[in-house]
PDB file of N, H, CA, C and O in Angstrom:
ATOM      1  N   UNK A   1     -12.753 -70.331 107.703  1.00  0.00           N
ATOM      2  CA  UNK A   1     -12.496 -70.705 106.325  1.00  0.00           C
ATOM      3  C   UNK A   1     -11.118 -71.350 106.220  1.00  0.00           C
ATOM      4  O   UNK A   1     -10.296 -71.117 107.107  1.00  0.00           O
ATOM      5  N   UNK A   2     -10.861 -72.015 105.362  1.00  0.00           N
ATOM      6  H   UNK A   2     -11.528 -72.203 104.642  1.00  0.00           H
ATOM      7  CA  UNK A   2      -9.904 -73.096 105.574  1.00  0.00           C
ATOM      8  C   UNK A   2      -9.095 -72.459 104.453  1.00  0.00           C
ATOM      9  O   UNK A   2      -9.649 -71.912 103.499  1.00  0.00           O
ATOM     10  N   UNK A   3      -7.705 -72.545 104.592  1.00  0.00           N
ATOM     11  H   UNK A   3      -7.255 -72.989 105.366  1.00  0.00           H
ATOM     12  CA  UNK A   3      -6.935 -71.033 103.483  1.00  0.00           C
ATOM     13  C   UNK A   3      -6.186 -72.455 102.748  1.00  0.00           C
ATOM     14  O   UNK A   3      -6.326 -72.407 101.526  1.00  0.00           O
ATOM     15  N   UNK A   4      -5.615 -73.392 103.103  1.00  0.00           N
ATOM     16  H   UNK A   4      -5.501 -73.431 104.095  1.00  0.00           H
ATOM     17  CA  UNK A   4      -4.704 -74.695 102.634  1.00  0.00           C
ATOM     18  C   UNK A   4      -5.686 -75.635 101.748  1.00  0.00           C
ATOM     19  O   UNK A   4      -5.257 -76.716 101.344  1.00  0.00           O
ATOM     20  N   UNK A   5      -6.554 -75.360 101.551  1.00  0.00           N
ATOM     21  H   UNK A   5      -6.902 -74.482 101.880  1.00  0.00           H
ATOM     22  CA  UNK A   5      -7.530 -76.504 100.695  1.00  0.00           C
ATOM     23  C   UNK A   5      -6.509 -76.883  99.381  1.00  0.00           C
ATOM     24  O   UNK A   5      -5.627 -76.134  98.961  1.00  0.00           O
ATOM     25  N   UNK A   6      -6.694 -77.621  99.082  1.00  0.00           N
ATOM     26  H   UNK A   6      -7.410 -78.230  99.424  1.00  0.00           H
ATOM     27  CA  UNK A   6      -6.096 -78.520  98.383  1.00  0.00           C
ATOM     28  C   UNK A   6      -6.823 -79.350  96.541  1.00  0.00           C
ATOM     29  O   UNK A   6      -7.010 -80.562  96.434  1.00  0.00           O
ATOM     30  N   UNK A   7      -7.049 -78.514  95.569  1.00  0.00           N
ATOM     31  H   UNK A   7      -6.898 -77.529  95.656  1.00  0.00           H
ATOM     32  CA  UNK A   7      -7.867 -79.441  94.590  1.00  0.00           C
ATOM     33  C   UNK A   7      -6.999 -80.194  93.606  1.00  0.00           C
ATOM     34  O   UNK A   7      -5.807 -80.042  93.336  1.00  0.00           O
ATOM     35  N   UNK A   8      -7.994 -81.136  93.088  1.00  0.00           N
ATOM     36  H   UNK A   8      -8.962 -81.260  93.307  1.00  0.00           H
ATOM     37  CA  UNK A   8      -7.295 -81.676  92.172  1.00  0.00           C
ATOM     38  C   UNK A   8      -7.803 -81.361  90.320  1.00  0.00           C
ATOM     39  O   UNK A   8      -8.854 -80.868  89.912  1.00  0.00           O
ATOM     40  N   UNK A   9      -6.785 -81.789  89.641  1.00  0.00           N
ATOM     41  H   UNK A   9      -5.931 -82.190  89.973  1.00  0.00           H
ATOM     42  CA  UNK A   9      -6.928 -80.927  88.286  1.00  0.00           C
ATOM     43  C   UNK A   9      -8.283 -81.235  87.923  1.00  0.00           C
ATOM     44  O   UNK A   9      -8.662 -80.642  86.913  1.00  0.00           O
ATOM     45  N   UNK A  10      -9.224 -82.099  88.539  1.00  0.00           N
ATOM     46  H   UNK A  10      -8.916 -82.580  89.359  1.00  0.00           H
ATOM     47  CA  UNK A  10     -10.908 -82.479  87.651  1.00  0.00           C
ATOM     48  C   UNK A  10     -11.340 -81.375  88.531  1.00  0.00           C
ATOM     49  O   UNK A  10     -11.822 -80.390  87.972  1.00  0.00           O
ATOM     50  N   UNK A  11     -11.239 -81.381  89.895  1.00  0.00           N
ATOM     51  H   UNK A  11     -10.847 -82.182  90.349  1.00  0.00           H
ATOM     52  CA  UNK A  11     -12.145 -80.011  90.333  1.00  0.00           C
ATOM     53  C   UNK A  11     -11.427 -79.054  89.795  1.00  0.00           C
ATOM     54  O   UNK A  11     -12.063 -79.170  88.747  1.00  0.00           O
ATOM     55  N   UNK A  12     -10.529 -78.039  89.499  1.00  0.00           N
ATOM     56  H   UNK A  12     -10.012 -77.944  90.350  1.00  0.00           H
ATOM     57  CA  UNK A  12     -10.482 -77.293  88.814  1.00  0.00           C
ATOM     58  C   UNK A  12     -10.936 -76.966  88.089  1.00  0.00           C
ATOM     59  O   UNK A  12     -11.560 -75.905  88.079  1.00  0.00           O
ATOM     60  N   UNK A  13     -10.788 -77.937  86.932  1.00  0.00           N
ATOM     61  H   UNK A  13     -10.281 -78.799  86.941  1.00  0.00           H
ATOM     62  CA  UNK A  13     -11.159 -77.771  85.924  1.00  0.00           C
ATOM     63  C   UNK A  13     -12.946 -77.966  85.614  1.00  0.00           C
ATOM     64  O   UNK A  13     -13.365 -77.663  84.497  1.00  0.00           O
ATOM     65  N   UNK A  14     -13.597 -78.316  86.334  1.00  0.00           N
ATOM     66  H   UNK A  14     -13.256 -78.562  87.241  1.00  0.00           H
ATOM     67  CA  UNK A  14     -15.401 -78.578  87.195  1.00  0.00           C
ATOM     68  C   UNK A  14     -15.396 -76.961  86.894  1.00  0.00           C
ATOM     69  O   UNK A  14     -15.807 -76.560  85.805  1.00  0.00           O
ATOM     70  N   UNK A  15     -14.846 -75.906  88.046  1.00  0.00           N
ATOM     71  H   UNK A  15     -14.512 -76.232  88.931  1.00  0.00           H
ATOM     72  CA  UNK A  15     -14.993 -75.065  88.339  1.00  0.00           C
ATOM     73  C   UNK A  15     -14.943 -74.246  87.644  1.00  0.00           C
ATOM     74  O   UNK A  15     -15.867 -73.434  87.586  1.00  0.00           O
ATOM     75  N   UNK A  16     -13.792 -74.147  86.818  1.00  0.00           N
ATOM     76  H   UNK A  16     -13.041 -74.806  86.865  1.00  0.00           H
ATOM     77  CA  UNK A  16     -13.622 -72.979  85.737  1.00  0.00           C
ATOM     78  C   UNK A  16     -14.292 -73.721  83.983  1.00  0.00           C
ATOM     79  O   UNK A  16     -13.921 -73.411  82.851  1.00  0.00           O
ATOM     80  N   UNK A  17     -15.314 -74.706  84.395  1.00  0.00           N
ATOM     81  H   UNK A  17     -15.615 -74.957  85.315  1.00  0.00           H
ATOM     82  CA  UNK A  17     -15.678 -75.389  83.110  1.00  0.00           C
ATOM     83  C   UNK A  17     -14.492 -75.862  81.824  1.00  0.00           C
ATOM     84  O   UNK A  17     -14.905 -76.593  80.923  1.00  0.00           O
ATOM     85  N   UNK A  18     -13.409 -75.517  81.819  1.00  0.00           N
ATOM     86  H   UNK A  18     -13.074 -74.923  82.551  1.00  0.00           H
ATOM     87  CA  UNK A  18     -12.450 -76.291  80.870  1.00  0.00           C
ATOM     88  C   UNK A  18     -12.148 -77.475  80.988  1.00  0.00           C
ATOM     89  O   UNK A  18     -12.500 -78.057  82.014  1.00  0.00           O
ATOM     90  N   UNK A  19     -11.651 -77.946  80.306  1.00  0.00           N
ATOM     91  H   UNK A  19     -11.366 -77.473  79.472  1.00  0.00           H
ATOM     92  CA  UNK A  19     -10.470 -79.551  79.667  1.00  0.00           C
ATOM     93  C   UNK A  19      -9.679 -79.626  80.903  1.00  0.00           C
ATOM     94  O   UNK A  19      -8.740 -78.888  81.202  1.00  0.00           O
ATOM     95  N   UNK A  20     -10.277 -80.832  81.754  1.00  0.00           N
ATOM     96  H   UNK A  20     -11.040 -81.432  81.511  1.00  0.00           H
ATOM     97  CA  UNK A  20      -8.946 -81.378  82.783  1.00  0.00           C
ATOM     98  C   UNK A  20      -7.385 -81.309  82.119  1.00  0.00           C
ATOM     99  O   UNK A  20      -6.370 -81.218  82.809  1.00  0.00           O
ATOM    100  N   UNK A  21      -7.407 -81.385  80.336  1.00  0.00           N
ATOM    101  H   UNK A  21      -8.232 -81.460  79.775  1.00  0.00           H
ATOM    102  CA  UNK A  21      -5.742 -81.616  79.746  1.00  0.00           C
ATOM    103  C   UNK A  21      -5.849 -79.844  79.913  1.00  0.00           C
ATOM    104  O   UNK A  21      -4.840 -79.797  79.209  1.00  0.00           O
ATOM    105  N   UNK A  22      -6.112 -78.552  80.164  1.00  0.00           N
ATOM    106  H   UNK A  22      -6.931 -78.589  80.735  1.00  0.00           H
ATOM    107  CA  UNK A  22      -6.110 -77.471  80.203  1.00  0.00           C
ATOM    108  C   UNK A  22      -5.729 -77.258  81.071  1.00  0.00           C
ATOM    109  O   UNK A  22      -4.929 -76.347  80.858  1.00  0.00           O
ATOM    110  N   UNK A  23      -5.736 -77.626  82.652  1.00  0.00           N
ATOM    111  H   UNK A  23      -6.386 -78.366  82.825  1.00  0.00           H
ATOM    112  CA  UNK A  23      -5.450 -77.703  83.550  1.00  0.00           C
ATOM    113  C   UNK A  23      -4.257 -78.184  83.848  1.00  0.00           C
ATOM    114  O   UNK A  23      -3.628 -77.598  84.730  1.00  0.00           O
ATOM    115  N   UNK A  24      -3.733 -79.215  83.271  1.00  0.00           N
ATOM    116  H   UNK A  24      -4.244 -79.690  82.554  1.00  0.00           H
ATOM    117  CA  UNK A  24      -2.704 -80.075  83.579  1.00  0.00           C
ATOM    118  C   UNK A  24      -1.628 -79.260  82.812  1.00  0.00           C
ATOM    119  O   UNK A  24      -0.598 -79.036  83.448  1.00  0.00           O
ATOM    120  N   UNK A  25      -1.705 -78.772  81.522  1.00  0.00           N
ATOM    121  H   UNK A  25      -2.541 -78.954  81.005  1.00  0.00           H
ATOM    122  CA  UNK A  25      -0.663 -77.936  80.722  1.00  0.00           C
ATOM    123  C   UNK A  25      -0.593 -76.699  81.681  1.00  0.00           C
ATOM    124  O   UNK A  25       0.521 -76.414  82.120  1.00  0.00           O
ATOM    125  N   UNK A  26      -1.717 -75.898  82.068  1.00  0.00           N
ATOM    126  H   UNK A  26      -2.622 -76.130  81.711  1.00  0.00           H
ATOM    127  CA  UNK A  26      -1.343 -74.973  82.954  1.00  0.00           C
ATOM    128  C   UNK A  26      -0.557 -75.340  84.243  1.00  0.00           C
ATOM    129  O   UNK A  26       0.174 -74.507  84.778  1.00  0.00           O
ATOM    130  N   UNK A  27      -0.660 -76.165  84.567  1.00  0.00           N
ATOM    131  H   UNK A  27      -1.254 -76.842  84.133  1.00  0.00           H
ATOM    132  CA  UNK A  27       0.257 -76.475  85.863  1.00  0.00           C
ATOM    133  C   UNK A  27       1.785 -76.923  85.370  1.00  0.00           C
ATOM    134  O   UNK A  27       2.715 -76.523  86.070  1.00  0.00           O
ATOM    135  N   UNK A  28       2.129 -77.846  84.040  1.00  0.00           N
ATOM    136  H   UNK A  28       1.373 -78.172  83.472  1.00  0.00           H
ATOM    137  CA  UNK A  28       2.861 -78.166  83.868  1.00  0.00           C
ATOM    138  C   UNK A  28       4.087 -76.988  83.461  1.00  0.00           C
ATOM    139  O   UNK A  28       5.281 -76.969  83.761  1.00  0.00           O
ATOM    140  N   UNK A  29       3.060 -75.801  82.459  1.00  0.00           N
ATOM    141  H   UNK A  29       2.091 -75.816  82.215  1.00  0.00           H
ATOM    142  CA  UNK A  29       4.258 -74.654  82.112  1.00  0.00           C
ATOM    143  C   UNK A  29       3.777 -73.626  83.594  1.00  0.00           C
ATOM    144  O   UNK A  29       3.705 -72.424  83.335  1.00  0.00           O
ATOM    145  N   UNK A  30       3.627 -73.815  84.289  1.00  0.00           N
ATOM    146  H   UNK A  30       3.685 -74.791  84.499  1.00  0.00           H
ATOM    147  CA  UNK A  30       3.373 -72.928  85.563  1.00  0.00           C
ATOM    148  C   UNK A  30       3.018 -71.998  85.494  1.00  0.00           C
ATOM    149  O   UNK A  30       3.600 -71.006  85.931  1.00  0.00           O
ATOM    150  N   UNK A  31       1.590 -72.004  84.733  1.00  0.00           N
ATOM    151  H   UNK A  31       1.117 -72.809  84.377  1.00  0.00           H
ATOM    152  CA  UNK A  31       0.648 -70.687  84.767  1.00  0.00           C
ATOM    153  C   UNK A  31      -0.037 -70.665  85.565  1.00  0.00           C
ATOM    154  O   UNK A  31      -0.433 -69.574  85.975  1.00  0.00           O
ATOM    155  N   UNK A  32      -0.384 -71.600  86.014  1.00  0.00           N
ATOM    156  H   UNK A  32      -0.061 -72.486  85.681  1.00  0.00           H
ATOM    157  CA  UNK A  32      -1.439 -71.906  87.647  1.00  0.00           C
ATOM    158  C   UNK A  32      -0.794 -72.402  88.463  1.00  0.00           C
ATOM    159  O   UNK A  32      -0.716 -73.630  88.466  1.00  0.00           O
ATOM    160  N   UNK A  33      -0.172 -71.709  89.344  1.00  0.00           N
ATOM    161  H   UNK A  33      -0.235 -70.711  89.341  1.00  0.00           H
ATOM    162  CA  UNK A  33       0.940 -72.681  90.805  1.00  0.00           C
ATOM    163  C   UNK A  33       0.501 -74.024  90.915  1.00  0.00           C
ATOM    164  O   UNK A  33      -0.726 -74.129  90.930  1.00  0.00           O
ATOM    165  N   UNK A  34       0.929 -74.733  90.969  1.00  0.00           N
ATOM    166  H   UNK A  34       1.925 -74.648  90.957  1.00  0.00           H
ATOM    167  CA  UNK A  34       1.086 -76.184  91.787  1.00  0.00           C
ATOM    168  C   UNK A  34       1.643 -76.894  92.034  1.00  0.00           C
ATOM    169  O   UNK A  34       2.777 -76.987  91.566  1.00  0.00           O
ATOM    170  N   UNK A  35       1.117 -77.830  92.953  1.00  0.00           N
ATOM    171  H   UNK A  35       0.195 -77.754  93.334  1.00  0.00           H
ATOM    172  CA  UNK A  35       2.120 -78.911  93.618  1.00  0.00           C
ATOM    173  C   UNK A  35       2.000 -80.035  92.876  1.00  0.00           C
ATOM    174  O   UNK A  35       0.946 -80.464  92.408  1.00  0.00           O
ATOM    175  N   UNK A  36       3.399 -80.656  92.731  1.00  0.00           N
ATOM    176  H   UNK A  36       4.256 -80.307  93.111  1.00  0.00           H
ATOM    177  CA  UNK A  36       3.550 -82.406  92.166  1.00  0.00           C
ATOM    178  C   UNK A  36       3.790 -83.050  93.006  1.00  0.00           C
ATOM    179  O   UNK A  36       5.007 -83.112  93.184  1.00  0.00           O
ATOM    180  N   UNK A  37       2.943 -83.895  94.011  1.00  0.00           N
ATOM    181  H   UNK A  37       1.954 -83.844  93.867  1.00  0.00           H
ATOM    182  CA  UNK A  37       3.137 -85.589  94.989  1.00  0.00           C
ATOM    183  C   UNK A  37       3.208 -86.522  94.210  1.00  0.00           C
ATOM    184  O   UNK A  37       2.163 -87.033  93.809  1.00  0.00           O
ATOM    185  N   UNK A  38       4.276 -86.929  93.846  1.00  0.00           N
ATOM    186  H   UNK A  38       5.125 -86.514  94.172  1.00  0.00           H
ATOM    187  CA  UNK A  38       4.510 -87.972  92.826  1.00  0.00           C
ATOM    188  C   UNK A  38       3.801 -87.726  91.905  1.00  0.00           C
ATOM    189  O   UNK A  38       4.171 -86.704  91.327  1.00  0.00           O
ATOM    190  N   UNK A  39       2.823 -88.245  91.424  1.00  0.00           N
ATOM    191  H   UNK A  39       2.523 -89.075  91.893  1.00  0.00           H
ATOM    192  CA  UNK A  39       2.379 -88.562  89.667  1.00  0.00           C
ATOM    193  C   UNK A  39       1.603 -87.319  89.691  1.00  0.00           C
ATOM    194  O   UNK A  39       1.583 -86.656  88.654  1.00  0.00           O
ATOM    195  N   UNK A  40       0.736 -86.758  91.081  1.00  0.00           N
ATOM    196  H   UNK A  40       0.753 -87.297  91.924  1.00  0.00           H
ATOM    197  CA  UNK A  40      -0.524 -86.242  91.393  1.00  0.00           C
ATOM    198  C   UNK A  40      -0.292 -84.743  91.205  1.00  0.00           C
ATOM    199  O   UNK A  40       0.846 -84.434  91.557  1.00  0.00           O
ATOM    200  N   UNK A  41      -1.211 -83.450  90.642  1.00  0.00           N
ATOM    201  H   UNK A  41      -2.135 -83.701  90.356  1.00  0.00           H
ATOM    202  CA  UNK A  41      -0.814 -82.447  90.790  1.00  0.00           C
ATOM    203  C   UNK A  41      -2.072 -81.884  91.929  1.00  0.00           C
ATOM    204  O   UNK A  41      -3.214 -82.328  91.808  1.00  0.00           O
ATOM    205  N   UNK A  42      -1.749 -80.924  92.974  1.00  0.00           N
ATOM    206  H   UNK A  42      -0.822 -80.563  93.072  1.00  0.00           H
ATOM    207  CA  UNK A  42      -2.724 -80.738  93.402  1.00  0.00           C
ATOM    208  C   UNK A  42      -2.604 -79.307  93.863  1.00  0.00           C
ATOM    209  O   UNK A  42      -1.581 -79.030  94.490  1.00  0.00           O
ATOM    210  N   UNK A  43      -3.772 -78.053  93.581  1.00  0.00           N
ATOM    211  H   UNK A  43      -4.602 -78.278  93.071  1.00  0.00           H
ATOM    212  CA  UNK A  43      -3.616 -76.824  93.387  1.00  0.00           C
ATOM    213  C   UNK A  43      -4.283 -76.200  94.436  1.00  0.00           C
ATOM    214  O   UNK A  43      -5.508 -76.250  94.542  1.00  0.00           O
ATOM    215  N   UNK A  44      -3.391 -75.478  95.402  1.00  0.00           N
ATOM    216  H   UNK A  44      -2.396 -75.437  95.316  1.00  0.00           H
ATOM    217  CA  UNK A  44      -3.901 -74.367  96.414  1.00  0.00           C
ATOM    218  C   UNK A  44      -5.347 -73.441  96.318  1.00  0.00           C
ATOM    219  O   UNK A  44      -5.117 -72.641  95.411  1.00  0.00           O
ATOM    220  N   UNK A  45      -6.396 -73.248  96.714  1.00  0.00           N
ATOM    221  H   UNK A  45      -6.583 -73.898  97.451  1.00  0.00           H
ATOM    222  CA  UNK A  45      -7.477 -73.158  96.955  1.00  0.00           C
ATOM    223  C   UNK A  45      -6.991 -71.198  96.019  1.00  0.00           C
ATOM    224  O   UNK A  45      -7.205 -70.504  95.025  1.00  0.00           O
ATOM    225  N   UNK A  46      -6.117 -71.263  97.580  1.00  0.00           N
ATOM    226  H   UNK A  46      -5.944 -71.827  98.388  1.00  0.00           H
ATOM    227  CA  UNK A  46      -5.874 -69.697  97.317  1.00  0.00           C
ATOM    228  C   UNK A  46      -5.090 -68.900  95.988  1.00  0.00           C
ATOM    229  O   UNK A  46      -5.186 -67.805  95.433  1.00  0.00           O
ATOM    230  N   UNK A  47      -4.170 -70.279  95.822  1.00  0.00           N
ATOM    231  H   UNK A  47      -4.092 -71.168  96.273  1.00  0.00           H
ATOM    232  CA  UNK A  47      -3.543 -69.927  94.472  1.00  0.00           C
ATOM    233  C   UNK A  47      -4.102 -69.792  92.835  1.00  0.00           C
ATOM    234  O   UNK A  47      -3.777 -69.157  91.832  1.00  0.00           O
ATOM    235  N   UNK A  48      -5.500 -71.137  93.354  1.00  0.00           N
ATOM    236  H   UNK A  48      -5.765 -71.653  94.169  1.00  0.00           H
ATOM    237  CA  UNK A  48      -6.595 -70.405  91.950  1.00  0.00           C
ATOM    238  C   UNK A  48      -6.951 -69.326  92.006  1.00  0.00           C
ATOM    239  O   UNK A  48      -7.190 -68.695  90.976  1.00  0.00           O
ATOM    240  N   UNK A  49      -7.086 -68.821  93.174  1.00  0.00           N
ATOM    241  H   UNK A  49      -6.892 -69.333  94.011  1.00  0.00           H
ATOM    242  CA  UNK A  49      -8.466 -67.857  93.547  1.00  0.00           C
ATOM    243  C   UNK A  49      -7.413 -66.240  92.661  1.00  0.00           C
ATOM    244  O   UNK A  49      -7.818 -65.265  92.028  1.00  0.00           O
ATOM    245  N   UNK A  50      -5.906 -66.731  93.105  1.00  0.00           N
ATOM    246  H   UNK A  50      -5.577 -67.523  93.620  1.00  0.00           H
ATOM    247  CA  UNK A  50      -4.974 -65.440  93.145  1.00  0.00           C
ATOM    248  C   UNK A  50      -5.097 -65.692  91.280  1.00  0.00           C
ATOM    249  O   UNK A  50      -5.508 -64.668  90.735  1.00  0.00           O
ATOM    250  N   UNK A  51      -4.829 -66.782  90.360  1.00  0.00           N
ATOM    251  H   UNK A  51      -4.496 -67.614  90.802  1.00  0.00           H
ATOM    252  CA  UNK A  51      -4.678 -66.891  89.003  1.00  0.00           C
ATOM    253  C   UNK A  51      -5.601 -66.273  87.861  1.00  0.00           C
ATOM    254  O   UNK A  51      -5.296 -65.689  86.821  1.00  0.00           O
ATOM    255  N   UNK A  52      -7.516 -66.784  88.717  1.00  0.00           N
ATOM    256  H   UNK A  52      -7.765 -67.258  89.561  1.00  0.00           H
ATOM    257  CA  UNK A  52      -8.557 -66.423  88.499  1.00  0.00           C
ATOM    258  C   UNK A  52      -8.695 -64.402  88.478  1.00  0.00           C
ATOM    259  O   UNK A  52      -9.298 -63.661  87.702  1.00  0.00           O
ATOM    260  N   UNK A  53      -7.883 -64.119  89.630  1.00  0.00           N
ATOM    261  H   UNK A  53      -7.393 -64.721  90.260  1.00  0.00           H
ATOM    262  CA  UNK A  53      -7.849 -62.418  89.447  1.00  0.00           C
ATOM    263  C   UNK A  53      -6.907 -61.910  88.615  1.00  0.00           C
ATOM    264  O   UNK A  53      -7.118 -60.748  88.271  1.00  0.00           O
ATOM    265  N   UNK A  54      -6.050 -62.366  88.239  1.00  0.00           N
ATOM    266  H   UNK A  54      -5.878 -63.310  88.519  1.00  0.00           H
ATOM    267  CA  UNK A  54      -4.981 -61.772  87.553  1.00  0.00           C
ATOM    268  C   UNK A  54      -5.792 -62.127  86.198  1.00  0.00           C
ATOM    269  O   UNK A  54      -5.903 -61.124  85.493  1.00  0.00           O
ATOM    270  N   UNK A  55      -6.390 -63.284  85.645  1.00  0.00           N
ATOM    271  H   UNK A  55      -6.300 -64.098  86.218  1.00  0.00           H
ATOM    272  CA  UNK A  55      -6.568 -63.236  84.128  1.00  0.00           C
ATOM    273  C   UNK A  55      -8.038 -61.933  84.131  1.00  0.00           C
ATOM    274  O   UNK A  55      -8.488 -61.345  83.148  1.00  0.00           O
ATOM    275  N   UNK A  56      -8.312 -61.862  85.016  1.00  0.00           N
ATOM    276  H   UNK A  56      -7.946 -62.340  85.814  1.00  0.00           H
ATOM    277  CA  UNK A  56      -9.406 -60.399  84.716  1.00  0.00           C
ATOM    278  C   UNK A  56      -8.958 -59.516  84.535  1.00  0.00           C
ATOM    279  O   UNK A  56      -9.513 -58.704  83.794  1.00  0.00           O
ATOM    280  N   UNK A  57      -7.681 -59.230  85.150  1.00  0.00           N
ATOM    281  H   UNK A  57      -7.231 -59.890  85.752  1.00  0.00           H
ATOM    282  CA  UNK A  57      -6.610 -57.576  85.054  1.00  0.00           C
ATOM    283  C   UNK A  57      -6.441 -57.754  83.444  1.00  0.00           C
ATOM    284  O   UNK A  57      -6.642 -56.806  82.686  1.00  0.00           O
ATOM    285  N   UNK A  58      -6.086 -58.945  83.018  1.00  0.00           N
ATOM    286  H   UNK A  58      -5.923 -59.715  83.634  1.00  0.00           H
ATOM    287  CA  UNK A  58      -5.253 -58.684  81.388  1.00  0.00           C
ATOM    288  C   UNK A  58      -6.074 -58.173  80.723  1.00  0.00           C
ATOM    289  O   UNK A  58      -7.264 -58.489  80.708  1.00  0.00           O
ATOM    290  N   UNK A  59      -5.541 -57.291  80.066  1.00  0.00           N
ATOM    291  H   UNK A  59      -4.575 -57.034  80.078  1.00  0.00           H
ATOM    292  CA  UNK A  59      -5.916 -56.737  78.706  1.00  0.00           C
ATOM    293  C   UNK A  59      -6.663 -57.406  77.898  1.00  0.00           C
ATOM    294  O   UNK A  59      -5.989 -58.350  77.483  1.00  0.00           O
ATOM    295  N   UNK A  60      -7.766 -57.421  77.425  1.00  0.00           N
ATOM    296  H   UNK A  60      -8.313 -56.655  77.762  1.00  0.00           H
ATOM    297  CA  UNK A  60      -8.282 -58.053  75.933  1.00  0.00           C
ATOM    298  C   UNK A  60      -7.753 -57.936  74.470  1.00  0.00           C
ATOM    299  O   UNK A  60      -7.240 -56.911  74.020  1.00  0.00           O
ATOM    300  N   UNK A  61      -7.902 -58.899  73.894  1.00  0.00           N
ATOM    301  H   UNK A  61      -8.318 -59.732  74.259  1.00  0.00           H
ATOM    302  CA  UNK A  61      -7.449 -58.699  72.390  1.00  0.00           C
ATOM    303  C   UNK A  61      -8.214 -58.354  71.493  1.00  0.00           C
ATOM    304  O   UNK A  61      -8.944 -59.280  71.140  1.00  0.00           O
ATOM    305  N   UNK A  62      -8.378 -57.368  70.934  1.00  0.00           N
ATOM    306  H   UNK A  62      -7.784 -56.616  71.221  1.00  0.00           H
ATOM    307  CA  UNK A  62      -9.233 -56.994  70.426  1.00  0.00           C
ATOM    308  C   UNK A  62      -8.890 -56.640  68.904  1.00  0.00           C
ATOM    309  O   UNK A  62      -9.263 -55.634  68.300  1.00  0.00           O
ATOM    310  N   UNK A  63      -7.864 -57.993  68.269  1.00  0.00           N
ATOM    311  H   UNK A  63      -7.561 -58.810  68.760  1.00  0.00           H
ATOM    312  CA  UNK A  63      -7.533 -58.289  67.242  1.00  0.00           C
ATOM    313  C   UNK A  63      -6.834 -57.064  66.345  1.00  0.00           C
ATOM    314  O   UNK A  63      -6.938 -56.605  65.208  1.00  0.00           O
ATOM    315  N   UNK A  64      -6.081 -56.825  67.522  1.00  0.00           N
ATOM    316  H   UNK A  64      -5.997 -57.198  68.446  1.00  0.00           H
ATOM    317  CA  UNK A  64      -5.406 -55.110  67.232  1.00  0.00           C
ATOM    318  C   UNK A  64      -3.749 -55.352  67.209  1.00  0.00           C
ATOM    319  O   UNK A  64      -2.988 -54.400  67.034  1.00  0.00           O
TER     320      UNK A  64
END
């Protein structure tokens, strides 16, 4: 299994079904790690996988 994979904000955002601009704000205020190559942002395989577990730990709002 290949641990360095590399996506870009449309597959991300493919994957977790949201707004490619959802993706891009998350990377920009650094809620989802990533890398900037010049213009390009491109997000660690493993570092979704680590973002994807942590938003299951949070708490729900349960308008309380």
């Amino acid at each position: 299994m290949q641990t360095d994979e590399m996506l870009t904000p449309n597959e991300v955002a493919d994957l977790l079904k949201v707004p490619t601009k959802t993706v891009w704000r998350w990377c920009r205020n650094e809620t989802l790690p990533a890398i900037k190559i010049g213009k390009y942002w491109r997000i660690p395989r493993d570092e979704l996988t680590a973002f994807i577990r942590a938003q299951g730990k949070k708490p729900l709002n349960n308008g309380e």
